[in-house]
C-alpha positions as CSV (number, residue, x, y, z in Angstrom):
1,X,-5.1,13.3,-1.1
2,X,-7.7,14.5,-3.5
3,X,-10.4,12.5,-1.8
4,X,-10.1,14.2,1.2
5,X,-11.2,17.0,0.5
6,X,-10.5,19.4,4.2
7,X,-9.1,16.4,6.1
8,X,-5.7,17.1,4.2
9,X,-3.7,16.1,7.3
10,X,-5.6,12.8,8.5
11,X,-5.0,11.8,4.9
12,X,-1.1,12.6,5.1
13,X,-1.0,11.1,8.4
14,X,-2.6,8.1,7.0
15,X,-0.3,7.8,4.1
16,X,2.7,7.8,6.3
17,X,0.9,4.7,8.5
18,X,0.4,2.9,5.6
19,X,3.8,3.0,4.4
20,X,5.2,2.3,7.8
21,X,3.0,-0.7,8.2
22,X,3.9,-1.8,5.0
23,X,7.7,-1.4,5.9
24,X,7.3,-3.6,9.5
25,X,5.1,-6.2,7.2
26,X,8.0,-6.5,4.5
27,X,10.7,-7.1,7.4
28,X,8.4,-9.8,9.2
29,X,8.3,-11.7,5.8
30,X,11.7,-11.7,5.7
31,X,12.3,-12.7,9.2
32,X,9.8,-15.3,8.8
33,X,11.6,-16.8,5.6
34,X,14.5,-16.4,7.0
35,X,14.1,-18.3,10.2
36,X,12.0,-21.0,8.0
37,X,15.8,-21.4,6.6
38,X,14.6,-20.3,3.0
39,X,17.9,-18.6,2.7
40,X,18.8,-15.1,1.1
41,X,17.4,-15.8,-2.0
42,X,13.9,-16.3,-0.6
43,X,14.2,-12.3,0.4
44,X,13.8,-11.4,-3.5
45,X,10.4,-13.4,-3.9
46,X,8.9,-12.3,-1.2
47,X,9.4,-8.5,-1.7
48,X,8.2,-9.7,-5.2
49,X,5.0,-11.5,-3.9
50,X,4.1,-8.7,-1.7
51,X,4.6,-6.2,-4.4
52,X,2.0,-8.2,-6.7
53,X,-0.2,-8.1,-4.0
54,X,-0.1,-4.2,-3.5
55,X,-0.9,-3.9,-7.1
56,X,-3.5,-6.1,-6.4
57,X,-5.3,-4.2,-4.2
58,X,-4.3,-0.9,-5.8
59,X,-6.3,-2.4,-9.2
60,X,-9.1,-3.7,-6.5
61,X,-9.2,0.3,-5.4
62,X,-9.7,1.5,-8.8
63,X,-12.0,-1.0,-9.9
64,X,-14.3,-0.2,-6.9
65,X,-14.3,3.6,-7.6
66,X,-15.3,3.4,-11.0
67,X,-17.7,1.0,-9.9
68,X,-19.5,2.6,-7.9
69,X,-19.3,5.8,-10.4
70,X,-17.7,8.3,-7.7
71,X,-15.8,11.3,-8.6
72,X,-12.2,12.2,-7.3
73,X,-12.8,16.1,-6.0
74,X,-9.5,17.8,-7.1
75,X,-9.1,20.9,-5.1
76,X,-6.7,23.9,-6.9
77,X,-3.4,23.9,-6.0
78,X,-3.0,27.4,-4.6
């Protein structure tokens, strides 16, 4: 949200399809491990893999912005 400076809805909206695609990704690994007969236990790994790999690309964020040396604008909070 602070990078968007005017566009505060598009980025809201855009948080909200991110989680939501997120959500339908988490129950097609599941469904997919499940139908692979994995079993129950197989549900806990691969919320845990796909965890890991959010971080991942939550670090990958991060290390690109300082990177490439841009600034987060923070607008006041009025």
């Amino acid at each position: 949200m602070d990078f968007a400076g005017d566009a505060q809805t598009l980025a809201a909206s855009l948080n909200h399809s991110a989680f939501n695609i997120a959500n339908a990704l988490g129950a097609s690994l599941g469904s997919v491990l499940l139908g692979q007969q994995f079993g129950y236990g197989a549900l806990g790994i691969g919320g845990a893999l796909l965890s890991i790999g959010g971080l991942l690309v939550y670090l990958l964020a991060l290390f690109i912005l300082k990177k490439s040396g841009v600034a987060e604008e923070r607008q006041p909070i009025i």
